[in-house]
MIDOSE-1310 file (N, C-alpha, C; in nm, 2 decimals, decimal comma, always signed):
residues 139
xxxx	-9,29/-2,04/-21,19/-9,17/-2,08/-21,13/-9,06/-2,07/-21,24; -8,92/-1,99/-21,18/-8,83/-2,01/-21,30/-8,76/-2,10/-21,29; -8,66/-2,20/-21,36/-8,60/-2,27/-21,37/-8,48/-2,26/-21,40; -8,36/-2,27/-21,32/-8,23/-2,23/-21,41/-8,13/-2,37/-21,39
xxxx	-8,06/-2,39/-21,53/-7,95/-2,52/-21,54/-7,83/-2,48/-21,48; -7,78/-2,52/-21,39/-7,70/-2,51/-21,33/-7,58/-2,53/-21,40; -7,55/-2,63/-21,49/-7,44/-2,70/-21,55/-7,38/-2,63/-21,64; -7,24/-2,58/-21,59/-7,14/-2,53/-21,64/-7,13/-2,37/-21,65
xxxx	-7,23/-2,34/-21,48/-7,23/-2,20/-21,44/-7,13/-2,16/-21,36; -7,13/-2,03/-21,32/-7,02/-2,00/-21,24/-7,11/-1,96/-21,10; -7,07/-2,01/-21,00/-7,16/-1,99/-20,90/-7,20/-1,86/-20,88; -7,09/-1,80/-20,85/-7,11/-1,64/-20,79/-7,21/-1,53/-20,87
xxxx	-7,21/-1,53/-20,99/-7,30/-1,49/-21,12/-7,47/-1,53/-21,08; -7,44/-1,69/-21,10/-7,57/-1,75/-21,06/-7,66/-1,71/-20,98; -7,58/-1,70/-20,82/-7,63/-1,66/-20,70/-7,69/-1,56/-20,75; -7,61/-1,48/-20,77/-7,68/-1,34/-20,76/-7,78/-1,30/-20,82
xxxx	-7,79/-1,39/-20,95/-7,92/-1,39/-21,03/-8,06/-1,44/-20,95; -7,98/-1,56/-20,89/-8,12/-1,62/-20,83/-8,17/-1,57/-20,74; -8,08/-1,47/-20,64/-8,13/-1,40/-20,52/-8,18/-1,28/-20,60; -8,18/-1,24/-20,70/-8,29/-1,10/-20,71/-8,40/-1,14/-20,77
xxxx	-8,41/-1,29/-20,83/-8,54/-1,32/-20,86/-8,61/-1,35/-20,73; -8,56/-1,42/-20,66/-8,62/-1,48/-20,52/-8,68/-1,37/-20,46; -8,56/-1,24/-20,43/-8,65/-1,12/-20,37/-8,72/-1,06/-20,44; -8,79/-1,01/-20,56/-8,90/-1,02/-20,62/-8,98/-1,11/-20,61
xxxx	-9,01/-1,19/-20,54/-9,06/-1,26/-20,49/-9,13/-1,42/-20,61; -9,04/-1,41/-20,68/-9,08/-1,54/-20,76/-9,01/-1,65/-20,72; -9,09/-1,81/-20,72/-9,04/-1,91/-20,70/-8,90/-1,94/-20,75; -8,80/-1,97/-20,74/-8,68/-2,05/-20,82/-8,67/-2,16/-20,77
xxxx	-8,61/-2,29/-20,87/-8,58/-2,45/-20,89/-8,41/-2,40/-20,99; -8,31/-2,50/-20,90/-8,20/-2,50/-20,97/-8,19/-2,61/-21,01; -8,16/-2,68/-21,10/-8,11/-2,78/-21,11/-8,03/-2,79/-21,18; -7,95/-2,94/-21,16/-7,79/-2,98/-21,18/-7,74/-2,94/-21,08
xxxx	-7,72/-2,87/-20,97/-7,64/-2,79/-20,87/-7,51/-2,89/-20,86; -7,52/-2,95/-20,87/-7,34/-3,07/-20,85/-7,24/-3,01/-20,94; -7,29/-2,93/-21,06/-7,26/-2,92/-21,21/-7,20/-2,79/-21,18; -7,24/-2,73/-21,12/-7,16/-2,59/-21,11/-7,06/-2,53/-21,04
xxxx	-7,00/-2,46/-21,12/-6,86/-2,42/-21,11/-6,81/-2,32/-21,00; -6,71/-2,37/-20,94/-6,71/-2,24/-20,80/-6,53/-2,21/-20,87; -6,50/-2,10/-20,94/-6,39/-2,01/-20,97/-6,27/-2,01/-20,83; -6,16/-2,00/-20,86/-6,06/-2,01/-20,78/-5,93/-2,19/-20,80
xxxx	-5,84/-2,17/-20,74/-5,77/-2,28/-20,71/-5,80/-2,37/-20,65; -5,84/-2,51/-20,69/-5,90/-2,60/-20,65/-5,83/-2,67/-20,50; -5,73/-2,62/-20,50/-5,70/-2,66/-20,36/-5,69/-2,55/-20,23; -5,69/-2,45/-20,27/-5,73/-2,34/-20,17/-5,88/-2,32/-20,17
xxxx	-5,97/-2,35/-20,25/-6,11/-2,33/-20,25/-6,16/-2,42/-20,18; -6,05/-2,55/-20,15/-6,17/-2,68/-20,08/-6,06/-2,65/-19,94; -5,99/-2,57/-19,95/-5,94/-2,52/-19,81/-6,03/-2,46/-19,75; -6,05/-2,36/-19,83/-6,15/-2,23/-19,75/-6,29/-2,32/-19,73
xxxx	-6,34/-2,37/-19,79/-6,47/-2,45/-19,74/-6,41/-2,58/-19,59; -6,31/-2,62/-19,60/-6,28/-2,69/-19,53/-6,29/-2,60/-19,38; -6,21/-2,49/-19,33/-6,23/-2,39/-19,27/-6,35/-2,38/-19,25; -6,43/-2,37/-19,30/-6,58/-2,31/-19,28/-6,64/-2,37/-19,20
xxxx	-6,63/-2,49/-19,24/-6,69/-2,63/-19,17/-6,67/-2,65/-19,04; -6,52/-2,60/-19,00/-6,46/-2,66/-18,90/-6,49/-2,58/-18,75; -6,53/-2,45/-18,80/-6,55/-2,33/-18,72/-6,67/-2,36/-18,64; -6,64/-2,31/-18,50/-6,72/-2,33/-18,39/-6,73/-2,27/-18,29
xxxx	-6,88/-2,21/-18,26/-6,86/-2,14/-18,15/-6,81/-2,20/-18,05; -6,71/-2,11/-17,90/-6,66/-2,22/-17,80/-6,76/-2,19/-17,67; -6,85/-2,07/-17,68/-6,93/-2,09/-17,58/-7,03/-2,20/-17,58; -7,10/-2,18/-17,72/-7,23/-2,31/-17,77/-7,16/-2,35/-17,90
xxxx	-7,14/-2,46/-17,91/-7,12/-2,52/-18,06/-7,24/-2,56/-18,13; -7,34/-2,59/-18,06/-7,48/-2,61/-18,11/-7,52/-2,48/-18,20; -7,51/-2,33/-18,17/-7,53/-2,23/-18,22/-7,39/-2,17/-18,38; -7,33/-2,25/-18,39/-7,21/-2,28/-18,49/-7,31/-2,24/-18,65
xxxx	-7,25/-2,16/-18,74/-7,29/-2,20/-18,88/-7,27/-2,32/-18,89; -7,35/-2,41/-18,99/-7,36/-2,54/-19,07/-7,34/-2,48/-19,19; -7,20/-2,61/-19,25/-7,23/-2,59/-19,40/-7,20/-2,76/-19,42; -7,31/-2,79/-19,51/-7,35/-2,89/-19,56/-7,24/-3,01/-19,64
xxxx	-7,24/-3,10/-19,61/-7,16/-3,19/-19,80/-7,21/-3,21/-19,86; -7,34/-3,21/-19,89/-7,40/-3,28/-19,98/-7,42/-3,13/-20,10; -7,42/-3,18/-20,21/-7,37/-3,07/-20,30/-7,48/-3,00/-20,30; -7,65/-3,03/-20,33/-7,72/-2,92/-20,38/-7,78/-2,84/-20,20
xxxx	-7,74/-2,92/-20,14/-7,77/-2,85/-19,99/-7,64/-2,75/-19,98; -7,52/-2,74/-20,03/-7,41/-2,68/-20,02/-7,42/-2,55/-20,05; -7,49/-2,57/-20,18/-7,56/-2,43/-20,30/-7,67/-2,36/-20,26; -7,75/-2,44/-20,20/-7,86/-2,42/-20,15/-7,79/-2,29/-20,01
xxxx	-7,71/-2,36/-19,93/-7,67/-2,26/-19,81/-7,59/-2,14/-19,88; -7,53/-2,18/-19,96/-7,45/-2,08/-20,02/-7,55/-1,94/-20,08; -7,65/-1,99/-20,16/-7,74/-1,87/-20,20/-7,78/-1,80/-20,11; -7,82/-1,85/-19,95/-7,87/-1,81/-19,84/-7,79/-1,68/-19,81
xxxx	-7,62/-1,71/-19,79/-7,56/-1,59/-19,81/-7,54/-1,45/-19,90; -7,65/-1,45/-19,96/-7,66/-1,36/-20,06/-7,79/-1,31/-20,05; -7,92/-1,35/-19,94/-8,02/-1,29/-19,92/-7,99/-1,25/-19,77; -8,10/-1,14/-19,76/-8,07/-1,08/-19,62/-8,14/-1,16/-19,52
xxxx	-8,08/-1,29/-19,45/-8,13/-1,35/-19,37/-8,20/-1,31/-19,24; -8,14/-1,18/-19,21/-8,17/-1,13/-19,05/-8,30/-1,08/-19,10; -8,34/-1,03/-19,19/-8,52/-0,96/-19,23/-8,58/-1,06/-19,27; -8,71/-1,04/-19,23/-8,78/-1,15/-19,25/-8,84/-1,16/-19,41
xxxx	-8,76/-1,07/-19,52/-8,81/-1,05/-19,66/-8,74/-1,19/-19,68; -8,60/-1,13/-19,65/-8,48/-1,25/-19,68/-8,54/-1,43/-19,67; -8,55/-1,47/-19,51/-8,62/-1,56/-19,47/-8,71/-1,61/-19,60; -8,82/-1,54/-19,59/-8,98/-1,56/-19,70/-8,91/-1,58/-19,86
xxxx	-8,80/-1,49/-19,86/-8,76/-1,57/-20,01/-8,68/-1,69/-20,00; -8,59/-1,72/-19,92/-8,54/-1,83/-19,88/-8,62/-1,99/-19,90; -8,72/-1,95/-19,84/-8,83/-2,06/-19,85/-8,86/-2,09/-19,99; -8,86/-2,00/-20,08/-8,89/-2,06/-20,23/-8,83/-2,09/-20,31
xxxx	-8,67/-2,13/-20,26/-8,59/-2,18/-20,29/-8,60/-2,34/-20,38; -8,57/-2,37/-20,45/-8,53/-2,52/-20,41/-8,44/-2,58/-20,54; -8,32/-2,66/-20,49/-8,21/-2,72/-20,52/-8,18/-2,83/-20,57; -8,21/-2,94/-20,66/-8,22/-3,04/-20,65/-8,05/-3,08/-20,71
xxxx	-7,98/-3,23/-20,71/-7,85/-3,26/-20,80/-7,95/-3,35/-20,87; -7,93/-3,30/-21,02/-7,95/-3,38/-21,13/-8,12/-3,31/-21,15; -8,18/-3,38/-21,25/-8,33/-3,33/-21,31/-8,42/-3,43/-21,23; -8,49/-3,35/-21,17/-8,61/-3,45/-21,09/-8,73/-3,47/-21,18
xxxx	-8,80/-3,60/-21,22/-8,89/-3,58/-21,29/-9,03/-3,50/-21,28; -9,07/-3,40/-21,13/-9,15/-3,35/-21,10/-9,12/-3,21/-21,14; -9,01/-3,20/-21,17/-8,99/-3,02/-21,26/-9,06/-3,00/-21,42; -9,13/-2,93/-21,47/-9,17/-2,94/-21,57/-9,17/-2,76/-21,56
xxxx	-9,14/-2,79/-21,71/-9,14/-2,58/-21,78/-9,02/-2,60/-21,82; -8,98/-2,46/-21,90/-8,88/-2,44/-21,97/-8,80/-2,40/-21,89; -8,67/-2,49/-21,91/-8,53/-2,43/-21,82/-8,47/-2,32/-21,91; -8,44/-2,21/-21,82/-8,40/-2,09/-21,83/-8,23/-2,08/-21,84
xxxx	-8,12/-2,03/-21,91/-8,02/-2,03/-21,90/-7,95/-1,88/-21,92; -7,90/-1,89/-21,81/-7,84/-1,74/-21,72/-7,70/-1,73/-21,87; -7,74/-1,64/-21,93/-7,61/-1,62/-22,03/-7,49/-1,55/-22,00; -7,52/-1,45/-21,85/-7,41/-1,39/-21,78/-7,38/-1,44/-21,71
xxxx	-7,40/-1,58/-21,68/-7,34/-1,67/-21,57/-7,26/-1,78/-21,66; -7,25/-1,74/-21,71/-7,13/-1,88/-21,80/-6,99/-1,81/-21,78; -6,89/-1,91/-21,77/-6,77/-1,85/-21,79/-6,69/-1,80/-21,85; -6,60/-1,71/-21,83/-6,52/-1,60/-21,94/-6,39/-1,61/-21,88
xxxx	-6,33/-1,71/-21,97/-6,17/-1,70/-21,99/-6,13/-1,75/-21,79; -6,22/-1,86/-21,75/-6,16/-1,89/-21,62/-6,09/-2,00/-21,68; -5,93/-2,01/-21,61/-5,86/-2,13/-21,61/-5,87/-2,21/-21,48; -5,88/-2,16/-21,38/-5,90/-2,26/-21,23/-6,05/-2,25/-21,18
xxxx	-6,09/-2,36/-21,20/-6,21/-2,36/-21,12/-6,24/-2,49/-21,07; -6,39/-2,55/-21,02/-6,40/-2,69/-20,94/-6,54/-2,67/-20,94; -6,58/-2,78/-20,93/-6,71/-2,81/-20,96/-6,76/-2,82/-20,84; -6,91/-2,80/-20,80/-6,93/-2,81/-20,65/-6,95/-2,98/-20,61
xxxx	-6,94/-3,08/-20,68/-6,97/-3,20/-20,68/-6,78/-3,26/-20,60; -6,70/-3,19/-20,71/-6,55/-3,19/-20,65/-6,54/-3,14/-20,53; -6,57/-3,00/-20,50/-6,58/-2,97/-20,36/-6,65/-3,02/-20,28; -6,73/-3,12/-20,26/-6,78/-3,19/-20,19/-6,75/-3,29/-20,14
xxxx	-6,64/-3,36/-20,23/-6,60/-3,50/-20,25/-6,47/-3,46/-20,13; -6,37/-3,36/-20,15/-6,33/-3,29/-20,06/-6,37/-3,23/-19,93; -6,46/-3,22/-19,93/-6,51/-3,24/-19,77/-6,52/-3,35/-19,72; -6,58/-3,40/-19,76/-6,61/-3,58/-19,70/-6,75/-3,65/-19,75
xxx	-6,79/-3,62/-19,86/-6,94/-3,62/-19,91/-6,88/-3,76/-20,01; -6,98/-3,90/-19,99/-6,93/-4,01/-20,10/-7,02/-4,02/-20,19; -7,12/-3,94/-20,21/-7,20/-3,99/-20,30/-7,19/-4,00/-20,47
């Protein structure tokens, strides 16, 4: 199982790291997910996620994307966007996912830290814990 710290990554980097481990088919655990950084203007960025949310199909709204508040469920959906969900490779990596906010004491091994996922010279960004608080998430 690899392990990667979330805290004081840039999402988009991350993702992409974690989805090519995932499709190689190794387990990944993120943790901190609250901790990580989504790049852009903090009030157009909890716009566009605000948007996201709101969107609905008008034949079936039951059949509507879901996007989450809760921060490591947020991350969690977000990575999903970066594996090929419609094949069932995608799917089977999906499942060996897992997200936790903060260090669970059932994780054990050496956490891994993504050196191309740190930030370079970003001035606007937001944490996914902020963007969440901005949806409507209290925790």
């Amino acid at each position: 199982m690899i392990i990667y710290d979330g805290t004081n990554m840039v999402f988009g980097r991350l993702a992409s790291t974690i989805s090519k481990e995932l499709m190689k088919g190794e387990q990944v655990a993120l943790i901190n997910a609250e901790k990580v950084l989504v790049s852009g203007d903090e009030k157009f960025t909890s716009e566009r996620y605000k948007t996201k949310r709101a969107l609905k199909n008008k034949s079936n709204p039951e059949k509507s994307p879901k996007y989450p508040r809760v921060p490591h469920l947020l991350v969690k959906r977000m990575v999903r966007g970066m594996l090929p969900w419609k094949k069932a490779k995608g799917r089977n990596a999906y499942r060996m996912l897992k997200v936790y906010s903060g260090k669970p004491e059932n994780i054990e091994g050496n956490v891994q830290v993504c050196e191309k996922c740190r930030p370079k010279n970003i001035s606007k960004y937001i944490t996914v814990k902020e963007l969440c608080k901005h949806l409507g998430y209290e925790g």
